[in-house]
Each structure stands twice: as C-alpha cells, then as structure tokens.
C-alpha positions, 0 to 999 in steps of 0.5 A: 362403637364396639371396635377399638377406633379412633378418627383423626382429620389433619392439615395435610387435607385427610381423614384417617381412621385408627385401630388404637389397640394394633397402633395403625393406621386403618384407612385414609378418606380423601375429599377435603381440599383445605385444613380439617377442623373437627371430626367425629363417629356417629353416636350411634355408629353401630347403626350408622357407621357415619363420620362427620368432619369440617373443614376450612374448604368451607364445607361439612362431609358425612362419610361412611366408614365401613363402604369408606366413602363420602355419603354426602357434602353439606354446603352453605357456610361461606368462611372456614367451618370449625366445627361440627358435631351430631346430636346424641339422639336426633338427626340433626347435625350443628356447625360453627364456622368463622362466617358469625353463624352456626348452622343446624342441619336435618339429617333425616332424609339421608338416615331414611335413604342410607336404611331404605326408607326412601326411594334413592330420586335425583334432586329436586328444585334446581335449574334446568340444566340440573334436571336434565343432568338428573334425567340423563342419570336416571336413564343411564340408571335404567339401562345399567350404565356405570357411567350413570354413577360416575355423573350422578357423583358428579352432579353431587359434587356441583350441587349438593344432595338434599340427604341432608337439610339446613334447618336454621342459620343462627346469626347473632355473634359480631365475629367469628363462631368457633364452636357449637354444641348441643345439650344432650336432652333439651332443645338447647344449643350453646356457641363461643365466637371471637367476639368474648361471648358465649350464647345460648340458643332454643330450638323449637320444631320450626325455628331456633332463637337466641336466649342469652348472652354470657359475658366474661372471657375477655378474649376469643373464646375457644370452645363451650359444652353443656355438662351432661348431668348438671345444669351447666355450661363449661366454656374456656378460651384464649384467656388462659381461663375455663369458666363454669356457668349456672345455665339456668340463672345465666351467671358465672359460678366458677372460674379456673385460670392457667399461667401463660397457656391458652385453651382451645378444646373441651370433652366431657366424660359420658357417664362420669364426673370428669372434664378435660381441657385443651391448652397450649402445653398439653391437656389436663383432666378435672372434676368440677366439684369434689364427689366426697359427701360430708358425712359423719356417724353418731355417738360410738358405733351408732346406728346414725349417719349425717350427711349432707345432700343437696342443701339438706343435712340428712339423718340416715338410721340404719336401725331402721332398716326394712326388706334390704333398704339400708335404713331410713333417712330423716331430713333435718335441716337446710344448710344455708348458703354462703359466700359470693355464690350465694344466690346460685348452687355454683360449683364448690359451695357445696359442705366439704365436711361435717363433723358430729359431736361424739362427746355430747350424749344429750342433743346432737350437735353438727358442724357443717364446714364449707371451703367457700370464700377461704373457709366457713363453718356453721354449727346446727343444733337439734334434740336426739328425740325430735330431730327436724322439729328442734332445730337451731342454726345461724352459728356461723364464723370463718375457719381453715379446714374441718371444725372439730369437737373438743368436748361436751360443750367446746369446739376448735377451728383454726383461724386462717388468718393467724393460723391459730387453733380459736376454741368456742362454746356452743354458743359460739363465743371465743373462749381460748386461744392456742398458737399450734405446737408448730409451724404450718398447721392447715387443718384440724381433724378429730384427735380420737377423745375429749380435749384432744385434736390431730393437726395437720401439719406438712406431710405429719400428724401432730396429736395435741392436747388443748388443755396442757398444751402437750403434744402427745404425738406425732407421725409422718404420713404423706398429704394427709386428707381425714383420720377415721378412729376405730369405735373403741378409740384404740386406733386411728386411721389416717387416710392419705392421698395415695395411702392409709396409715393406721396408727395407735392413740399415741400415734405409733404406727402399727402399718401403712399400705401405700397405693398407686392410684387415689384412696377415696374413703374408710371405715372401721368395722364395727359389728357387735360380735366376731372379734373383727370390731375395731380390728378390721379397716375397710377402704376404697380406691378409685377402683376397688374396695380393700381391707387392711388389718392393723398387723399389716394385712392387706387385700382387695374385696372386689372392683367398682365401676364408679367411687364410693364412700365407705361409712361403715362395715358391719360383718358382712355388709358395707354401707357407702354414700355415691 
C-alpha cells in the first residue's frame, strides 16, 4: 500500500481508516453490530483496495475502501470470530472463532466479480422466496430502478453472496480457537485455541487436514505466526511465555518468559529478522537469533577470513578472487551441535564466535564458542596447506564467553562457575589456573599479543598479562561487545553497544565516538600502501557504515538498507558478511 494508512476496528462497533503522516481520522465504516476483533488491508491493495475485519457479531466483512463500502459478509462461524487474515498471494481468507473451528474461505468469485470477470447473476441455490426476491431484482435491474439496489442489498444482508465460499472448516481443538495464520509460501496453516495447544494444519486443492499438535503452553494461547524466512512457528500466550517451535521436527526450541504480563498478539517484520509481541504492559520488538556471524581472519593482515554458516566452519581466501567475486571459500569443517537442542537447528545454538590463533604460523587453529546451555567452546585443528583433509575436532569444554589464544600452543576460557581464567594446551588439558585482577569479570577478548588477554569487567577493559599476573591497563567504556586490533598491534578498538572506543596497547585512549542507535561491527583498514593501515577504522550501525581515525575524526560513508559485518577494508573496498 502506497498511501500512509492505517485501519483500525474498535469496540464502539467501527471501522476507522487513518492517514498516520496528517494524524487523523479519514473515514468510519459502519455494518458491524458487535466488538471488532481483527482487521487488515489486502496485501495487495494497490489492486484490491479491500479491508477484511472480524468481529464478535459472529461474522467476517470484506470492505472496499476507496468506494468506502461493504463488498461482502461472510457467515457461517456461530461464536465470536477472532480472528481473519488473507493469504499473501492466493485468494483465500482464514478465520478463527471461539466456536473450535477455524474456517478458510475462497475468494475468487468475488476478485473475478470486483475486476469484471464475471457477470454480476443473483445468487443461486437458495429457497423459492430467495429466487423470486432475485428475479424481482433483475427486473427492477432491467427497468433501471434504484430501488433494485436497495433490495438486492437487502437480500445480501439476509442471505449472504457466494462472492466469497467456505472452503474447509477445520475442526479438531476441544475449546476456543483465537487465532489462525498462513504460511506464506506452503499450503500450511497454523492455529492457537484455549485449550493450551497449537495445531498445524495441510491443505490440498479439495480438503485440508490436521498434521500435528504442539503442546506446551500451559495456558490459553493467544496467537501463532509461521516466521517468514525460517522454518518456524512463533506461538506466545496467556502464560506469560512466547515460544519458537522447529516446524519440521515439531518440537520446542526455545522459550522466552515474561514476569507477571500475559501475551495476546504477534507480527512479524516482512523482510527483516524482527518480531514484535503484545502483553498486558506494552509490546516488545525482538530477534530471534542474533545476526552477527562468528568470523574471524588469519595471521596478521591475512588474506583469510573463517567464519561459520549454517553448521560449516568456512575458509574465505580473498587472494583468490576473480572477476569481482570477493574470493573463494573453502569448507573446512562441520561444527558439531551441542546442548539439549542438539537434535534440531533451534534458536540460539548457532556459534557466537570464533577465534583464529594468530600466534601459530604452522597450522591453524580455530576456536569455535557457542552460548548453548551457559557456554561451550570447541577447538578445531587443520594444516594451512590441505585445510578440509586434516581436520581434527572433538576438543570441547564449558566456558563463559569467547575463547581466546594465549600463544603458539595455549588457550584461556573463563570458567563460569568459579569465574576463573583456566589456561589450556592444544590438547586441552588445564594447564593453569588464574583468579582475575577483579571482581565481575564476564568475558575474555583478545589482548592484542601473546600472553596477553582483555577481560571484561562492568562497564571496563582490563588488560592483563597471564604470566606475571600484571595488569598492564585499563579503560572505561560502557557495555562493551568485542576489541578489534589494528594489523600491526599498535591500537585496539573496543566495539561498544552504542559506541567505539579506540585505544593504544596500554589502553589510553586516543578518542571514542558515541552513537545513538547500535554498532554492529569494525574492521581495521589493512591496505598494503597509502599510509591508511592501521590508521584508519571503519564501523557499521544499524543504519550506515562510518569511519573513525584515531586522532578523533569522524564521519558516515554511506547508508544500508539492512546490517552488515564489516571484516576487512582494503583501500577502497569493504568486505562484509550479511
């Protein structure tokens, strides 16, 4: 929809339609004689400027709102209707109502009829008193009469249209049904209804039938919606609880609690990864998983990047890139799965980061952490030469945060329990153990050189040498996220949530930049000559790449539409992971 509208349905019965930009009421539609439920625009309403709404006096109405009438009523649910959407592409519309059935309804008589496919016929198949009402309409039609209108309105008021078909009533919850939704490419509904449950239902061209039942809220659930790019269904409920469910393997893979405020509606963005949810104190906007690939580069200014997709540890090669691809990438290894969600690809076990040993010139060595069941880490070994044919896995532990490398053969985690910095060999045996400098340390991040590690601690960065035991500094810097060091180890950067703070190896600053909405990522630019290397930081908001040089100087490059990860700059071009 190209015009700045919004529709809204109230309990006073009406059906208002907004300009959001001028902050007024356009027009009121009447018909409804009970509460409104649910309403929405056509999603194509360019074409179809229809609204659809549902309402408690039992019944679906499909509106136009450019002739700001009622196009057609749609009956047949004997309890309040709750609900009612339309497919994104089909002509078909789905309703819920608190009478255990969620109805589908074929609208493709009435698309033919509204775009002059169809001769506009009285109805069919209705009593003999019906048909002789219809034969007095087309006559009175014939001779021009407005009263013919007025009675065929009339008639449509009594007996409906058949515009708009049920197609299947879909009858299988034990109570109430409160909502009902499409998939938006399959032939695939999803309902939630009173009794705790959320069903999924097929459809085929001639009937629809229930696949399964996905049990677990353990209260009236309010409302349920396929997510539009993953195979999930978000479901949340008068339990105070948004669930995720894994579509495929039917099971639960992720469960997000409220204190004391029940849900009751859902939306999803179209294109973007963002949710919103309804409850009794306001509404809250969320990502289901978190977007920020774990990448890491190679050795120095190398011409490598690894990072994780999917369940793949990734080896891009930037050296060898051809007619403007960006290089190549090599698989190296499946990353295994851990944790309780093991058997599904469930929300929030995908790798938060990785870590590349830096300090080790003869094979590489990746750290691959995720934030599964309070934190677990795996080490993967392979040779530089023949990356996905030597390939050791299988060193795992439990650990707090990223892994970092201490040195050639070293690695630190930070135990959750204890909260103490454990250092290992490559083999993964303990080798020493370190209570941190202070208080509240909750991550380690990469210290910039061998034996060195940054922890995290409140809103500061600590920089503290394992082997003396020294700190060797420290700075303040607001909810800190990751430390990005310039190639030739001179500076760090510390990515903050709503700023960057670029500091020298002892970690005095040099400047920081502060934002209003999310850093998203940064890179160092690393171009062999020009004087810009390690000079020069590059970094991503939510909404625009800028740059930010160490004496201070800052400013935007360009917007984007959607985030990026920035890994590396190189004169003139900026490599990103989406």
């Amino acid at each position: 929809l190209a015009d700045p509208l919004i529709v809204s349905g109230g309990d006073d019965y009406k059906i208002k339609v907004w300009d959001y930009k001028l902050r007024r009421c356009l027009f009121t539609l009447l018909g409804h004689l009970d509460y409104i439920r649910t309403v929405q625009f056509h999603p194509n309403a360019g074409q179809f400027p229809w609204i659809l709404s549902a309402s408690d006096d039992q019944t679906l109405r499909l509106w136009d709102f450019q002739k700001r009438s009622c196009l057609s009523v749609l009956t047949g649910h004997n309890h309040y209707v709750m609900c009612a959407s339309f497919h994104p592409s089909e002509d078909l519309i789905v309703s819920a109502s608190l009478d255990q059935t969620v109805r589908v309804w074929d609208t493709t008589g009435l698309r033919k009829k509204q775009s002059g496919e169809l001769p506009e016929s009285g109805p069919t198949g209705l009593g003999d008193a019906a048909s002789q009402i219809a034969s007095g309409i087309s006559q009175a039609r014939a001779s021009g009469g407005g009263a013919g209108a007025a009675a065929l309105n009339v008639q449509a008021e009594l007996f409906g249209t058949n515009d708009v078909v049920v197609k299947y009533v879909l009858e299988g919850h034990d109570r109430g049904v409160n909502w009902a939704s499409f998939h938006p490419t399959l032939p695939l509904l999803a309902s939630a209804a009173d009794d705790r449950q959320v069903k999924l239902w097929r459809m085929s061209e001639t009937k629809a039938w229930e696949v399964d039942t996905l049990r677990g809220h353990a209260n009236n659930v309010s409302c349920c919606l396929f997510h539009p790019k993953h195979d999930l269904v978000v479901s949340n409920s008068e339990d105070r609880s948004i669930r995720v469910w894994d579509v495929s393997k039917r099971v639960g893979v992720q469960t997000f609690r409220r204190e004391g405020d029940r849900f009751w509606i859902l939306a999803a963005h179209r294109s973007q990864n963002l949710l919103a949810a309804g409850h009794d104190s306001g509404m809250l906007v969320f990502k289901l998983e978190r977007e920020r690939p774990a990448a890491a580069h190679g050795p120095g200014g190398s011409e490598k990047l690894y990072y994780v997709r999917g369940r793949e540890l990734f080896c891009h090669d930037y050296a060898q890139s051809t007619g403007g691809a960006s290089g190549v990438d090599v698989p190296i290894a499946t990353v295994r799965r851990v944790g309780q969600q093991a058997q599904t690809d469930g929300i929030g076990s995908a790798p938060r980061f990785l870590t590349y040993n830096q300090h080790n010139p003869t094979e590489g060595n990746v750290l691959v952490c995720s934030e599964v069941d309070g934190g677990s880490y795996e080490l993967i070994t392979f040779s530089l030469t023949n990356a996905s044919g030597s390939v050791t896995d299988g060193k795992r532990g439990s650990c707090m945060g990223p892994a970092v490398f201490l040195g050639k053969n070293r690695f630190a985690v930070l135990d959750r329990h204890q909260r103490q910095i454990v250092v290992k060999n490559l083999n993964n045996e303990t080798t020493k153990r370190l209570q941190p400098p202070a208080p509240n340390v909750d991550a380690l991040l990469d210290g910039g050189a061998s034996g060195r590690i940054l922890l995290r601690a409140d809103d500061r960065a600590i920089l503290f040498e394992v082997q003396s035991r020294r700190v060797l500094g420290e700075i303040s810097a607001p909810k800190i996220k990751t430390a990005v060091w310039s190639p030739d180890g001179s500076k760090v950067a510390l990515l903050c949530k709503y700023g960057v703070v670029i500091a020298d190896r002892q970690l005095n600053q040099l400047c920081s930049v502060s934002d209003t909405v999310r850093i998203k990522s940064g890179c160092w630019d690393v171009s062999p000559t020009g004087g810009t290397s390690s000079e020069l930081f590059i970094y991503t908001t939510l909404h625009h790449v800028k740059y930010c040089l160490p004496g201070g100087d800052t400013g935007t490059i360009r917007t984007l539409e959607h985030p990026l990860y920035a890994q590396r700059v190189v004169k003139d071009r900026l490599y990103c992971l989406d």
